[in-house]
N, C-alpha and C positions, 0 to 999 in steps of 0.2 A: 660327666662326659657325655651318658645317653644322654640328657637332659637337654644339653646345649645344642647337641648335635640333630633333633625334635624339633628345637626352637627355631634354627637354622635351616632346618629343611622348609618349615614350615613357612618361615620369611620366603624364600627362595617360591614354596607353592606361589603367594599372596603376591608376589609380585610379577609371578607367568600369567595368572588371571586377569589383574590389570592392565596387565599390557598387549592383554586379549581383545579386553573390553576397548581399552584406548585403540586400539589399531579398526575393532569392528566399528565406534564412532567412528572415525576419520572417514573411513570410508563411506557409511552413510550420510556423513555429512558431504564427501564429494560427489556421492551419488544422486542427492538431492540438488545440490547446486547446479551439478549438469543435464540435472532434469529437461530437456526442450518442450515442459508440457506450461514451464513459467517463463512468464514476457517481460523480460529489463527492456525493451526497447519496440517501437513499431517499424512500418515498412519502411524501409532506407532508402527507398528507391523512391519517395514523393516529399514535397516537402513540407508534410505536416508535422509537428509536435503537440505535447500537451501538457498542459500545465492543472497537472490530477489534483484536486484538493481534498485532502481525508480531514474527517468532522469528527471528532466526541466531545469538543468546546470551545469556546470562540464566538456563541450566539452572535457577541454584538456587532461581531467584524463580518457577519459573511450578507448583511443585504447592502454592505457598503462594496462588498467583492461581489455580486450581482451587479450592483448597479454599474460600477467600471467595466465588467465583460460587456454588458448593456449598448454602453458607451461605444466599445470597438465592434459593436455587434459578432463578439464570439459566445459560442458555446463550449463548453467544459464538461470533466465529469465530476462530480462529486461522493466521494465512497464515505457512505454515510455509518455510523458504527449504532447499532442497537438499541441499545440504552440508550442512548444520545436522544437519538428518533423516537422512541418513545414518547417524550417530554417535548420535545418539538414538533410533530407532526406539520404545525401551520409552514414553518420554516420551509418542511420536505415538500412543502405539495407547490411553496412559491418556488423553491429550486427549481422544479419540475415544471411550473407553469411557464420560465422564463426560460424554458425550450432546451435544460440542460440534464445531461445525462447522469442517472442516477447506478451509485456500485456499492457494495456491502465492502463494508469495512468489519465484520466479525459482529459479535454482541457486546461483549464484557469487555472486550480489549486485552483480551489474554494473548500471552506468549506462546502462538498457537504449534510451536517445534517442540512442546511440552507435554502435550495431548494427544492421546492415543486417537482413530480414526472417527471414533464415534464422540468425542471430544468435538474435533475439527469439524465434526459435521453439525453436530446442535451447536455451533455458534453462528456458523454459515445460514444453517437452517432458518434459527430465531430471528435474526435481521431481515431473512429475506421475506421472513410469515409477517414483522412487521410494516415495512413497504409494500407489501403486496396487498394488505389486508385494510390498507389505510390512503395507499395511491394509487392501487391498481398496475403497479406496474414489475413483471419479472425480471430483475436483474440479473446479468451474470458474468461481471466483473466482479472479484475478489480480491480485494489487497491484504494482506496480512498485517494485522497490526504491529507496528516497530520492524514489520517487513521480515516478521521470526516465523518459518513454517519449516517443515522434515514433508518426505513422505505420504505421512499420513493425511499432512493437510492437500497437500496438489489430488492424490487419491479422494478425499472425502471432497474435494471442488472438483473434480470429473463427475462422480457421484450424482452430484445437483445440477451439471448442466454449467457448473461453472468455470474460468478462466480466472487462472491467479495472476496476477498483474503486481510486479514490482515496480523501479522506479530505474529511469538511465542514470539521474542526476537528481541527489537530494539539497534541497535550500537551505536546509535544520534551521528552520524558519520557527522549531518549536522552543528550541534551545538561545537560538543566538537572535536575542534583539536587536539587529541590528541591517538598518535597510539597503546599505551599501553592499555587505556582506550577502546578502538574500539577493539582490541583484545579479550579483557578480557571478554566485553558483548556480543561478538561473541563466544564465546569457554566455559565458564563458565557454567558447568551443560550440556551440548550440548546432544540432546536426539533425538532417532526416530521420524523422522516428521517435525522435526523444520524447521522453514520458518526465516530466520535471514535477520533482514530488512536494508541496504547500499546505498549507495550512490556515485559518482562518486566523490571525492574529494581528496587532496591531502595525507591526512594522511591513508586515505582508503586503498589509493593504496601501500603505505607502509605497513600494517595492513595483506596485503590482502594475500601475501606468505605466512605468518604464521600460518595464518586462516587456510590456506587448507589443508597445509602440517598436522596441528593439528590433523584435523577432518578426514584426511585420516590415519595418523599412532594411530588413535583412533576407527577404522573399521569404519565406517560412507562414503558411498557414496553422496557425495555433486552432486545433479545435480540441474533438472531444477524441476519448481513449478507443472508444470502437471506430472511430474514422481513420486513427495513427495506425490500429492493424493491418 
């Protein structure tokens, strides 16, 4: 009877803890998402958007997405991820030559809502020492890889001088082959401000004429991410 009655309270402890721990997440994670120090969207009041494109692969599709921005004579930003840059360097510096804005996408492409402060900050840190070190230029747009940050990561990008930049409206251009599809979530409702999140990939870059010509014979200035602020 003591026995059961042990095992019983003891379930009863293990389950006041967790429901400790569950209720102190929820709230962190409500507390981060209403964070107002990250940007889903730019200034509403003009009518620019942008059409952000994040880099850790894709080489073959992004001097073919140069050359179409080229074409509408727009510039963009490009949040380039670490490793990537590393191994590319020529790529970064033509981005960069062809007049378009460069943002740190992380190093590793970690799940950066996983990582303690000092975590989120050596990954900010190493992408930023390699563009800088290699193009001369200080970044300070941040996107979060898979768009997964807590706390600790908006903290460790105030830190460095930086701004975490999510997305108004995602393509899932990385997921879904598919150009019609990638169009539609690009252009659908398309509003003041909007940050529309891409990626270098095949259907993209079919996607990506349509896109523009769209959103320009729709009055909408597409440029870069620091001009939608």
């Amino acid at each position: 009877m003591k026995k059961s009655l042990i095992i019983a309270n003891i379930i009863i402890v293990a389950m006041f803890i967790a429901l400790i721990g569950l209720s102190f997440s929820n709230s962190l994670a409500l507390e981060t998402k209403a964070d107002s120090r990250v940007i889903y969207q730019g200034n509403t009041s003009k009518n620019n958007v942008c059409f952000m494109i994040n880099i850790y692969q894709g080489n073959e599709y992004v001097l073919q997405m140069l050359d179409i921005f080229d074409n509408f004579n727009i510039k963009t930003t490009f949040f380039v991820g670490g490793s990537w840059a590393v191994k590319n360097i020529d790529l970064i510096k033509e981005i960069y030559a062809r007049g378009h804005e460069l943002g740190n996408h992380g190093f590793y492409h970690k799940d950066q809502d996983k990582l303690d402060f000092e975590g989120n900050q050596q990954e900010i840190e190493l992408c930023h020492k390699v563009v800088y070190e290699n193009i001369g230029v200080n970044m300070s747009l941040f996107a979060p890889p898979s768009g997964a940050y807590n706390i600790n990561t908006v903290d460790a990008a105030v830190s460095l001088n930086y701004s975490t930049i999510m997305w108004t409206r995602d393509t899932i251009d990385w997921r879904d082959q598919n150009k019609d599809l990638i169009y539609n979530r690009a252009i659908k409702d398309l509003s003041n401000g909007d940050l529309i999140l891409m990626h270098p990939t095949k259907k993209s870059v079919e996607a990506l004429s349509d896109i523009l010509e769209y959103s320009i014979n729709k009055g909408f200035n597409p440029t870069t991410v620091s001009n939608c602020l």
